[in-house]
MARDREN-83180 format. One record per residue: x, z, y of N, C-alpha, C, O, CB in turn. Coordinates in steps of 0.1 Angstrom, whole numbers, plus 5000, padded with zeros to 4 digits. Atoms other than C-alpha are relative to their C-alpha. Glycine has a CB too. Layout:
MARDREN-83180
XZYXZYXZYXZYXZY...
//
This chain:
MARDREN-83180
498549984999297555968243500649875002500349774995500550084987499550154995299455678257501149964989501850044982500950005018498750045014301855488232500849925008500449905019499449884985499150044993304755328244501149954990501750014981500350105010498850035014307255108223501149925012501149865023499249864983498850044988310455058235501249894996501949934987500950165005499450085004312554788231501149955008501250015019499249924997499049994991315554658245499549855009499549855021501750014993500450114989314054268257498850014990498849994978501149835004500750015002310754288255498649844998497549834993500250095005500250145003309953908255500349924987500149814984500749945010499950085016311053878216499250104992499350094979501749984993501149955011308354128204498949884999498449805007499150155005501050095007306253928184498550034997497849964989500549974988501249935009303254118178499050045013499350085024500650174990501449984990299754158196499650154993499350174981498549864999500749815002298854558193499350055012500050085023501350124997500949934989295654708214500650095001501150154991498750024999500249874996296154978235501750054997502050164992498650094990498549975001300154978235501249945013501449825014500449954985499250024990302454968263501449914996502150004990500250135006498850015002305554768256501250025013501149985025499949874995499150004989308754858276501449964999501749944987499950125004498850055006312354758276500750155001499850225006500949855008499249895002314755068273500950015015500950125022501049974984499449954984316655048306499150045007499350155012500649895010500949954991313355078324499250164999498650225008499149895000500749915005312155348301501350145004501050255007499549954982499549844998315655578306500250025016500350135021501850024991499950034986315855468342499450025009499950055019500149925002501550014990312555468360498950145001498050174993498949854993500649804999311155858371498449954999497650045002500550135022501249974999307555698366499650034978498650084972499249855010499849945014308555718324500650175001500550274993501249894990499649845006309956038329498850125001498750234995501450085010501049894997306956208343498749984992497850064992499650005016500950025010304756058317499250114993500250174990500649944993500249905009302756338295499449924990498749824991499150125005500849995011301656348259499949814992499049744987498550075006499850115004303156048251500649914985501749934982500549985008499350065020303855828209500949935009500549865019498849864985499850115000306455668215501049964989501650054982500449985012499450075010307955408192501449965007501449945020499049874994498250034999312155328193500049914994500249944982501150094994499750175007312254958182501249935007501149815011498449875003498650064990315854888201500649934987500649984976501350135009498350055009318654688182500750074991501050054979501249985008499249925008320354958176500250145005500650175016501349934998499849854992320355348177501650064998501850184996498750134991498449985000324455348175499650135013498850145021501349835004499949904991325755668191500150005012500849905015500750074998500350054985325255658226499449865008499749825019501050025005500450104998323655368227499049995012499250085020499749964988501150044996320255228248499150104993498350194998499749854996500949985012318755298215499950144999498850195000500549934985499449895005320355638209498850115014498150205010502149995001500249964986319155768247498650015001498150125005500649905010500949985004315755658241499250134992498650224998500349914997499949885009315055898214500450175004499750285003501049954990499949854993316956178231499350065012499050185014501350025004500649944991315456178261498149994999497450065006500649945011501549995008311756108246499950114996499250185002499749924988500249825002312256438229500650135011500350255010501050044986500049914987313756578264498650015009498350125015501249955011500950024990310756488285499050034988498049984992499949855009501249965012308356588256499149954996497949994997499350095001500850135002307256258244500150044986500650154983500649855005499849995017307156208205500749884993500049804987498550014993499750135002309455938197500350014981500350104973501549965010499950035017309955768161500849855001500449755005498249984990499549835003312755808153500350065006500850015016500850034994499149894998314056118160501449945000501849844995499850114988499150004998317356188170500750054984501750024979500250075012499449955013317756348138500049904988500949854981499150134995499650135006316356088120501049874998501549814988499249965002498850124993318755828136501550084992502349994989500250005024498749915007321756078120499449954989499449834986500350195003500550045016320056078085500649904992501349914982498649965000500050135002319955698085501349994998501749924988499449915010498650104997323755648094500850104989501950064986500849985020499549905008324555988067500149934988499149934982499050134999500250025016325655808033500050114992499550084981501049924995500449875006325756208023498250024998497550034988500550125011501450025006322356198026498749884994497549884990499550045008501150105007321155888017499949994987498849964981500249865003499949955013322955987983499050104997498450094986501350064998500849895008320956287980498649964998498150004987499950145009501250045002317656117985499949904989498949914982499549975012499750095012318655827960499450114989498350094982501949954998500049935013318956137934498650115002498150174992501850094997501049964999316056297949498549924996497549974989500150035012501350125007313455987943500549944988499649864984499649875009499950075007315455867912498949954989498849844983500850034997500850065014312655857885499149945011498149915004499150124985501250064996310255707913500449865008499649775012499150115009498950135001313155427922499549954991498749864992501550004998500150155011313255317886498649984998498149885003500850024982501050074999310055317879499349865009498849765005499550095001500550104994309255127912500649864995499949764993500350025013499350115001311654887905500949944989501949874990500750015009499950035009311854847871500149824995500949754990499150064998499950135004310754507868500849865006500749745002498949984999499250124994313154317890501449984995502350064994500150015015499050075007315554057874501350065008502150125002499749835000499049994996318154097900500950105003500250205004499949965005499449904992320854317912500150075011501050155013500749995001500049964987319854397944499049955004498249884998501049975007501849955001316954477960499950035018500850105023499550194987500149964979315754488004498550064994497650024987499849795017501949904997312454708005500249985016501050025023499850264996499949944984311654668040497950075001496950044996500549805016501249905002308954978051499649975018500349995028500650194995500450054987306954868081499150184999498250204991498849815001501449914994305155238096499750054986498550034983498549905010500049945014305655398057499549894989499749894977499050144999500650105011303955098040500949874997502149855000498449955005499450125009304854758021498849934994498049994987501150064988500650075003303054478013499849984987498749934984500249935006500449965014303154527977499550104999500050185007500850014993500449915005301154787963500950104990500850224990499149964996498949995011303754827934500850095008500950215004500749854994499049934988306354957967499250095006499850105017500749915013501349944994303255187980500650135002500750175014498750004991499449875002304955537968501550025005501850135010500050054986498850004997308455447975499749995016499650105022500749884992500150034984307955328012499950135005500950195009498649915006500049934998306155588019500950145001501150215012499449974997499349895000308455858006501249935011501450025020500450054982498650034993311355708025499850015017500550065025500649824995500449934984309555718058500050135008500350175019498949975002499949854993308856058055501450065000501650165007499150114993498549934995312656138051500549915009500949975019501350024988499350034987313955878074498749925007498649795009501749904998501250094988310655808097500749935012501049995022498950115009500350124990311455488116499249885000498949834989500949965002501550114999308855228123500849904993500249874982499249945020500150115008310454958109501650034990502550044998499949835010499349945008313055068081500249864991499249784990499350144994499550065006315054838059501150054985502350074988500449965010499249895012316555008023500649924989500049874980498750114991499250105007318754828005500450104989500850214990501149925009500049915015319054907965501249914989501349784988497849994990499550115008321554797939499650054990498750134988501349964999500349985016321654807904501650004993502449914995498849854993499050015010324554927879499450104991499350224993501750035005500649945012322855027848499050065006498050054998500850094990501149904994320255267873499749965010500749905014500350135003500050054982319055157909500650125003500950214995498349975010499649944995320255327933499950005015499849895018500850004996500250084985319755337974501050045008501350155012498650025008498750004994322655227990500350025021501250095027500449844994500449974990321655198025498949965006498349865002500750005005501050044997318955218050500650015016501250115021498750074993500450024991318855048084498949945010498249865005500549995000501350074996316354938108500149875005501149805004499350075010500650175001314554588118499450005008498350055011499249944989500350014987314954468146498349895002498049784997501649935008501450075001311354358155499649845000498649784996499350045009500450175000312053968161500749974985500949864982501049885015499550045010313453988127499049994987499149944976501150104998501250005011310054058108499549894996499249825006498950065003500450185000308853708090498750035002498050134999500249894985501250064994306153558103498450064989497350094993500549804999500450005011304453598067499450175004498250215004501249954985500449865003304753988072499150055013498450155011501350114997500749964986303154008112498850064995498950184996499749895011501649955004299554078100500150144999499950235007499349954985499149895007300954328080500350105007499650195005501149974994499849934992302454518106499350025007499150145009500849995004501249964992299854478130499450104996499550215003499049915001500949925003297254648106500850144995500150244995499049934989499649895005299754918091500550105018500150225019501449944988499749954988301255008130498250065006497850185005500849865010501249964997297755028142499050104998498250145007499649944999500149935008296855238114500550175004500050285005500549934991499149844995299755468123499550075013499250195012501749975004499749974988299355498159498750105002498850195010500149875008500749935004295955628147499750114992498750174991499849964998499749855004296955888130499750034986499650144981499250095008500649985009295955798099500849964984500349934972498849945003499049995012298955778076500450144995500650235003501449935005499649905003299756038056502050074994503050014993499049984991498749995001302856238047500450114988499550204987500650035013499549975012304756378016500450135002501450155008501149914996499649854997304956778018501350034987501350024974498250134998498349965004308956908011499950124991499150214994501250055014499349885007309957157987500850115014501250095025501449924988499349904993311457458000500750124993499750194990499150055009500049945010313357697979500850165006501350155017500749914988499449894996314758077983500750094994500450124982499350055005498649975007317958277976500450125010500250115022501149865000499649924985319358577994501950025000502650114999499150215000498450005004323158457991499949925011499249825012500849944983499450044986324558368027501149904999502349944996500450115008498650115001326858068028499950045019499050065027499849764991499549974988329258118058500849835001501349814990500950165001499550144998330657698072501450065010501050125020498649875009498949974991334157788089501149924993501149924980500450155001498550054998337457608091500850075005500750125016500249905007498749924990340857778097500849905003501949935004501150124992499350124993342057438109499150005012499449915020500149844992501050064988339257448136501350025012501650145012498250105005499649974985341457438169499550115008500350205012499849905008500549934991339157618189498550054989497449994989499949915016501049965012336857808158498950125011499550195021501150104982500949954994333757998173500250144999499850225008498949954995500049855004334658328155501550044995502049954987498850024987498650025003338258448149500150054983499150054976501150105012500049945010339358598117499350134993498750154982500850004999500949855001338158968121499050005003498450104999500350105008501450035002335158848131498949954990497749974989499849945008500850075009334158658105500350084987499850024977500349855000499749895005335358958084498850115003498450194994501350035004501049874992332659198106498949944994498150014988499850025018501450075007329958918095499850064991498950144990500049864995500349955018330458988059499950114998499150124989500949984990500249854997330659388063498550005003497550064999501050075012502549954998326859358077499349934996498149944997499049985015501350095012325659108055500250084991499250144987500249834994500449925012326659298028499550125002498750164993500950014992501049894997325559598041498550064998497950164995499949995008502049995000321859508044499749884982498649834979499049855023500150095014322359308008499449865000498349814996499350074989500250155006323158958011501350004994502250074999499749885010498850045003325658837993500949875010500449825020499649964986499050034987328658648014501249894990502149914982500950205009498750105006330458308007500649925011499949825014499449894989499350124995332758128028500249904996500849904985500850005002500250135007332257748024501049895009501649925019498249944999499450094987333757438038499849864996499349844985501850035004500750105001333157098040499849904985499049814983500549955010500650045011333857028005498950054988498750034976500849984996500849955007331257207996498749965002497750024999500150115001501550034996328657028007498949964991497849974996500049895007500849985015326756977971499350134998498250154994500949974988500949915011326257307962499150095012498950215010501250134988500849904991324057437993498950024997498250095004499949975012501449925006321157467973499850124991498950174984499249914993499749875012322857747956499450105012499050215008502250044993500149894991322157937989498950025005497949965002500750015009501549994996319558078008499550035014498350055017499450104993499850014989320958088043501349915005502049884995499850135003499050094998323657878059500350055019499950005030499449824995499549974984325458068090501449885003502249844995500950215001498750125002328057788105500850065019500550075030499249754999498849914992331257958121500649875003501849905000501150144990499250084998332757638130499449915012498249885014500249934987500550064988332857438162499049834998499649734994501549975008501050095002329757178160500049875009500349875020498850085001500450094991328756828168499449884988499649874976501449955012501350065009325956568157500649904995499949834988498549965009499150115007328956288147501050054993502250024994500649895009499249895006330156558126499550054988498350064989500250115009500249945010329956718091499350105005498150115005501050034993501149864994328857028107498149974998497350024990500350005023501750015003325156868115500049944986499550044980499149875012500349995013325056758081499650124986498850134977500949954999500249835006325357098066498850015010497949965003501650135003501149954993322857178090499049954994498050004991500049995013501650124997320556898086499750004984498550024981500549775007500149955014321056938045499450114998498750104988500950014995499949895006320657268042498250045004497450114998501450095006501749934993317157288065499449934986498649994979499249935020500950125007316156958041500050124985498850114981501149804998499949885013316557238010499350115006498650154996501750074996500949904997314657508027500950125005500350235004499050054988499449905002317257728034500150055020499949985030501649954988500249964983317557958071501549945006502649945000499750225004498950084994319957778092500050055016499150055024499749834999499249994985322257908124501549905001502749935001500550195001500550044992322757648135499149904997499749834989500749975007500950085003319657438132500549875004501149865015498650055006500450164998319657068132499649975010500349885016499249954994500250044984317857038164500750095010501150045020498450005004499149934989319657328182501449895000501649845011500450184993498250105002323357098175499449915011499749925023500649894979500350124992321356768189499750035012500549985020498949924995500149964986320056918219501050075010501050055022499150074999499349944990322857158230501349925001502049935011500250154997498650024995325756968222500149845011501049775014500949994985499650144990324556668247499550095013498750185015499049814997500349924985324656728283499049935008498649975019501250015009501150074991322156458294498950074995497950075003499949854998501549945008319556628271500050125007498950135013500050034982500049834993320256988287499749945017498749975024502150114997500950094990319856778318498950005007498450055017499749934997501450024999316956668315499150055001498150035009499649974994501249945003315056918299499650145009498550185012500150034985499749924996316257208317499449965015498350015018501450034997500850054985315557028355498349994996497550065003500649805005501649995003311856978340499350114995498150144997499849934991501549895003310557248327500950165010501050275005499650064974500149954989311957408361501250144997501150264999498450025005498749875001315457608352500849935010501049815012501050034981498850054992318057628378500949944999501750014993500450065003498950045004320557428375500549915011499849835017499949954987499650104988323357238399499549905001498949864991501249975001500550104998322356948418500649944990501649994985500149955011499950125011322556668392499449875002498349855008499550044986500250185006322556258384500349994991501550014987500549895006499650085011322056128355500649875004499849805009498949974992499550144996324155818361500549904987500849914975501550025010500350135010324055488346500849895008500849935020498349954998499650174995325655138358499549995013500249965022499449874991501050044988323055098383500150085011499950035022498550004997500149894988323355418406500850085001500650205005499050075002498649944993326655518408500450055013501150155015500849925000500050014985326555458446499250205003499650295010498749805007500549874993324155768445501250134998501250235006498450054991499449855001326656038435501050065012500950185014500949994988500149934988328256088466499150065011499150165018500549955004501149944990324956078486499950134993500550234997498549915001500849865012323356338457501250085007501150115019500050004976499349915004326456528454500950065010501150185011500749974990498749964992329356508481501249994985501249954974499750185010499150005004332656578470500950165001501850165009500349885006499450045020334056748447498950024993497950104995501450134990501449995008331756708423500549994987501749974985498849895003499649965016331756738383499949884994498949814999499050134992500450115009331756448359500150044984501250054980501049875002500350015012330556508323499749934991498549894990499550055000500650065014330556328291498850084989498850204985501450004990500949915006327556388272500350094993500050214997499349954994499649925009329056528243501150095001501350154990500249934992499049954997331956708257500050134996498850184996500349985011500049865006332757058245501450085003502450015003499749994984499049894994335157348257500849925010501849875005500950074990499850104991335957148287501049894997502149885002500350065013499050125002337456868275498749895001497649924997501250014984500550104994335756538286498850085013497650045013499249894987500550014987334356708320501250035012502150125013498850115000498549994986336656658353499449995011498349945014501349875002500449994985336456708387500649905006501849875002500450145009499250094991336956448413499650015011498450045014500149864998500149904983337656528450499949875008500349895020501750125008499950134994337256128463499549914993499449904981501149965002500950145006335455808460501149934988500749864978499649865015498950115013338755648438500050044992499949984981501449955000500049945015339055938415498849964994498849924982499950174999501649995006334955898411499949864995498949844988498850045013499950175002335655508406500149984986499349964977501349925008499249985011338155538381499850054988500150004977500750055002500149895012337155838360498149975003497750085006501050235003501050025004333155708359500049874990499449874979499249995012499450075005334455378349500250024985499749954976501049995008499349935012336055558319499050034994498749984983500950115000501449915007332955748310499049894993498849884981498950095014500750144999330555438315500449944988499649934978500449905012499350045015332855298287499550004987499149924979500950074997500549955013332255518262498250084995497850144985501350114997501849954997328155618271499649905008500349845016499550155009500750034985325255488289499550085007498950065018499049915001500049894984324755778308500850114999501450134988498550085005498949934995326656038323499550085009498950045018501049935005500349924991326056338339500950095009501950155005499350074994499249994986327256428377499250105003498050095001500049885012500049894997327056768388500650055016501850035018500550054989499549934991327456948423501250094994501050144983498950075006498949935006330957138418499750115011499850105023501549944998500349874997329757538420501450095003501650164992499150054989498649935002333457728429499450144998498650205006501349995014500249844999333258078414501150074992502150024988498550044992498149925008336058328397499350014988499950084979500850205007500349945017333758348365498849934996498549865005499750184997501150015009330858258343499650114993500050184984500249924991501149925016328158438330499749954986499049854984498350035003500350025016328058418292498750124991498950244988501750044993500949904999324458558282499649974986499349864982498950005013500250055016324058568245498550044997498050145001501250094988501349965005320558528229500149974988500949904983499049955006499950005014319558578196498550014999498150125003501050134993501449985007315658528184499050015012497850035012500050154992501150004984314658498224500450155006499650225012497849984997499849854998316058818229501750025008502649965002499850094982498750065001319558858248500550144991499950244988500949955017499149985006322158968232501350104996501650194988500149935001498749944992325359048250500449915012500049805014501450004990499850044983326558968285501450025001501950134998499250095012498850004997330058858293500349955015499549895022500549934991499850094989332158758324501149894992501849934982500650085015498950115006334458418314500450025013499650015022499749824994499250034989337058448341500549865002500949804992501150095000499050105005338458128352501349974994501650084989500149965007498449975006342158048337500550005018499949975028500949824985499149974990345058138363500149845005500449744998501550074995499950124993344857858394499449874993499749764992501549975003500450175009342657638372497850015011497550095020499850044965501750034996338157548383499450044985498350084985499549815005500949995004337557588349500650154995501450225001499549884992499649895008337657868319501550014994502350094991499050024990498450015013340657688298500749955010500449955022500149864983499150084994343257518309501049944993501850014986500650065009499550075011344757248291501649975006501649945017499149864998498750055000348557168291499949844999498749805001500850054988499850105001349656808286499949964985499749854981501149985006500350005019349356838247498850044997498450024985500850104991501249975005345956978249499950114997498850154994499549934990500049855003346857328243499150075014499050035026501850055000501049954989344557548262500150175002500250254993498449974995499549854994345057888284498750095006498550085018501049975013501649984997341658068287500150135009500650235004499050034985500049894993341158308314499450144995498650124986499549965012500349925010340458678305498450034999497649985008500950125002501649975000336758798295500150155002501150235001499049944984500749864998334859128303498449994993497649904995499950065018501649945011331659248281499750105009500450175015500250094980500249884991329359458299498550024995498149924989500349995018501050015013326059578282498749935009498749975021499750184993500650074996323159358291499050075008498249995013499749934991500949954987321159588313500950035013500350055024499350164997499349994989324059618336499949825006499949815019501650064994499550174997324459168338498750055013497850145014499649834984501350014991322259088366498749934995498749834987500349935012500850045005318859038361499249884995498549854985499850045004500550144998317958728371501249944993500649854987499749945016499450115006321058538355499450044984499249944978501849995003500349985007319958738324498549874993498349804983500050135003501450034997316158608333500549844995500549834983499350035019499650135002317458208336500649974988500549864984500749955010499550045010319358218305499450004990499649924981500950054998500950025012316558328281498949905003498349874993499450134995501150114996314058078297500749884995500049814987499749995017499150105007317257798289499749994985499049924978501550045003500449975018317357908253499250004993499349954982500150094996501150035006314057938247499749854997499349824986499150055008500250165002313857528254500549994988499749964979500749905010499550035013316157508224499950034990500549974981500850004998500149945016314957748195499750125001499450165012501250004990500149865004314658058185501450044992501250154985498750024992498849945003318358108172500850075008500450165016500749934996498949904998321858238180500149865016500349745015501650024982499150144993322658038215501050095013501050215013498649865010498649944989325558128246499249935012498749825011502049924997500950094990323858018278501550015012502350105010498050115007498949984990326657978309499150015011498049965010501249895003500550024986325758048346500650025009501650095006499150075003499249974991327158068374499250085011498050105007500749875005500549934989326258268410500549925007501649865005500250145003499850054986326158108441499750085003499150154995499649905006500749944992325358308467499450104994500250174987499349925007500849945006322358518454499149924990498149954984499450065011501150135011321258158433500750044988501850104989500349775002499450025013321958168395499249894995498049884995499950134992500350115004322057818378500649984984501750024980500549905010499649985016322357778342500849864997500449754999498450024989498650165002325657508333499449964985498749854985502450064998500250085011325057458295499250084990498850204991501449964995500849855012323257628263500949954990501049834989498050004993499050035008326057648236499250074988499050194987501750055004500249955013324457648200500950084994500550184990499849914991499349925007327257788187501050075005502150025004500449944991499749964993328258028207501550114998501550154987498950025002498949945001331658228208499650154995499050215004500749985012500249865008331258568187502250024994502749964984498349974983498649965001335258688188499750145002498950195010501049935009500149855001336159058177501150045015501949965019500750074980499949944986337259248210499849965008500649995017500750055005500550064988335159018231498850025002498350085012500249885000501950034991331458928228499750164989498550204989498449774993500749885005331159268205500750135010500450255009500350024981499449884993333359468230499050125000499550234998500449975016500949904992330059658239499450104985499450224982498749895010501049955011327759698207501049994989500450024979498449924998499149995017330859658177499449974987499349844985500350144996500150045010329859648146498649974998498249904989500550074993501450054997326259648158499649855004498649805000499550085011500150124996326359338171500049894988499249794987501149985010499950095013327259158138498550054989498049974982501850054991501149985008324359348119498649955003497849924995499950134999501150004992321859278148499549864992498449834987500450015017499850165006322758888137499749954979499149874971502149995005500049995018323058948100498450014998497849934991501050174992501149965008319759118098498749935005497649944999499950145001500950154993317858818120500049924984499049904977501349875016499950155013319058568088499050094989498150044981502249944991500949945016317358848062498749985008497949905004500250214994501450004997314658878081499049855002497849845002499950085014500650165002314158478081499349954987498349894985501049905001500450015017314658478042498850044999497849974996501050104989501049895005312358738038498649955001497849954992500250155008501150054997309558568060500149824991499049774986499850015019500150115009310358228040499550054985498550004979501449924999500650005012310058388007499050044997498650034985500450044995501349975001306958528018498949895002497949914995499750115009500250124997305758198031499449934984498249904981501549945006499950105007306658027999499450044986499549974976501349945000500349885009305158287976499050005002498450024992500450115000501350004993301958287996498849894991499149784990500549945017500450125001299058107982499649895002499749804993499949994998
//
């Protein structure tokens, strides 16, 4: 299996390691002979995995092309979570103090090269900290007021390792890469009380009021019990034993936290932690979607360097997307090379990549709901009145949504049906909204929305109150196989 460490200038790694590729990170998100790579470790040693970063991009598209990077995208959240770095503090406290009992001072650097530490004394600690935030070179900073405590953890940048510790890393990396580190097996616990995550401040909330009213009618139905939570509730989610989240999602957001918490507790999660990371970026859907051979409009990933291509690729008008963009707000059409100047310019800004799309004109979207790999329900999104897309924003941001039709999923057409559960499948086995459009007799799949729109006289027009039970009785049936799982001997 090829290893591959990625770095941003690879002329200040310090370290001799057989049988390892070093690469710098532009070449690695940039160059189609890394993308076509198989069955590849790779290590994330950049500067810095800040949100959209080099660093950040790395990682995401490592887990798009179906490499194995360390860290995770999830990990990289974790790290920057002081919610969770609290919880793990109070999760390892008796094996903190113990470790670090005997030091005079107030403050305290662990640094965890690949789970280990050159003390033996730090042996259990390291370790445990890798396996909740696995990154190769990890930095954990501890204070002291009457208890330790771990305040934060970032990573270390590789020209930063002393000289003293290189050995060290050599033989512990080497070790790893081999496969021969071990790892700390999680707790998992079970409950059949449904926490529901919704905001009635969300702007644009996933589920309206009477819907999230129909939820609770078919959870309790099939006997779960039914709590609406919200973000200050984020402590007591180990009271529950499922965690549905009715609220519009994103991975620099409370939302993934609840998510990412709640899996870390054992509990069934809609929306999973990796469903959020993957659906709510658009370079990742991108990626993965062009590769493992789903339709989708012509596309460039664009970067600094090949801008020039998007007219060749695309022509004009064509689509510009921000990764993270959600209910069309950061994606725009531009009909000319100055709009495309201007409004890439902007993007570029705030990412290093950006995804450019052929602009498909159609009067609607298919909305193909899956649930468990299975669809769902089938809608049309009409566009809004004289708009390209579905909404249509005012000057204040207010938005005018063209009307929908439900129609029962043996009627949708086949094949957009067909492309939307192939999409979905890439991302999980949960609740997801797939979009498509028709060209001609083509159907191309636009986005996979984890958290997909469920509104009462819309996406249940067809099946009613069925539709909410169908959903409901997925999360029992998760519990049920966890508590058999965990019960098991």
């Amino acid at each position: 299996m090829p290893i591959l460490i990625i770095l941003n200038d690879p002329k200040r790694w310090p370290f001799q390691i057989p049988n390892v590729d070093v690469v710098d990170a532009r070449s690695y998100l940039t160059r189609p002979e890394y993308s076509e790579m198989r069955g590849v470790k790779l290590f994330n040693l950049c500067r810095s995995y800040r949100y959209q970063s080099s660093g950040y991009y790395v990682s995401l598209l490592a887990e798009a092309r179906g490499h194995k990077p360390l860290p995770s995208v999830t990990a990289i959240q974790d790290m920057k979570n002081q919610a969770m770095v609290r919880m793990v503090s109070e999760e390892l406290e008796e094996l903190i103090q113990t470790s670090l009992a005997p030091i005079q001072s107030d403050k305290f650097t662990l640094s965890v090269y690949f789970g280990g530490n050159m003390a033996k004394r730090y042996a259990r600690l390291a370790i445990h900290l890798f396996n909740v935030f696995p990154a190769p070179l990890l930095r954990a900073q501890f204070v002291r007021d009457k208890r330790w405590v771990l305040r934060s953890l970032t990573a270390i940048p590789a020209s930063e390792v002393p000289a003293s510790h290189r050995p060290f890393v050599v033989s512990v990396a080497t070790e790893h890469f081999a496969g021969r580190r071990g790892r700390v097996r999680r707790r998992a616990r079970a409950r059949y009380d449904l926490a529901i995550l919704c905001n009635s401040g969300d702007p644009v909330p996933p589920s309206d009021e009477k819907a999230l009213a129909k939820f609770t009618k078919a959870a309790e139905s099939i006997g779960l019990a039914v709590e609406r939570i919200g973000r200050d509730d984020y402590a007591r989610l180990a009271e529950f034993d499922a965690l549905f989240i009715r609220e519009t999602t994103a991975v620099n957001h409370y939302t993934y936290r609840f998510s990412r918490r709640a899996s870390s507790e054992g509990l069934v999660v809609i929306d999973d932690p990796e469903s959020i990371v993957k659906c709510t970026n658009k370079v990742y859907l991108a990626e993965i979607l062009a590769r493992q051979g789903v339709p989708i409009p012509r596309t460039v990933l664009v970067h600094r360097d090949n801008v020039d291509l998007i007219p060749e690729k695309l022509g004009f008008p064509c689509v510009l997307k921000k990764p993270d963009s959600a209910f069309s707000l950061g994606v725009t059409k531009v009909t000319c090379q100055e709009e495309l100047c201007a409004e890439i310019k902007r993007l570029l800004a705030e990412s290093e990549l950006v995804v450019a799309q052929e602009f498909l004109p159609t009067t609607f979207d298919w909305r193909i709901g899956i649930l468990d790999r299975r669809p769902l329900y089938a809608c049309k999104y009409y566009m809004a009145r004289n708009h390209w897309q579905i909404i249509r924003r005012d000057g204040a941001g207010n938005g005018k949504y063209g009307k929908c039709e439900t129609l029962p999923v043996e009627l949708a057409p086949a094949r957009a049906v067909r492309v939307a559960l192939k999409a979905a499948n890439l991302m999980g086995d949960g609740l997801y909204g797939v979009d498509v459009k028709q060209s001609g007799k083509d159907f191309f799949v636009i986005e996979v929305n984890d958290n997909p729109n469920i509104d009462s006289g819309v996406e249940d027009a067809v099946l009613k109150q069925e539709l909410y039970r169908r959903i409901m009785s997925h999360l029992l049936r998760r519990i049920e196989q966890r508590k058999a799982w965990i019960g098991s001997p």
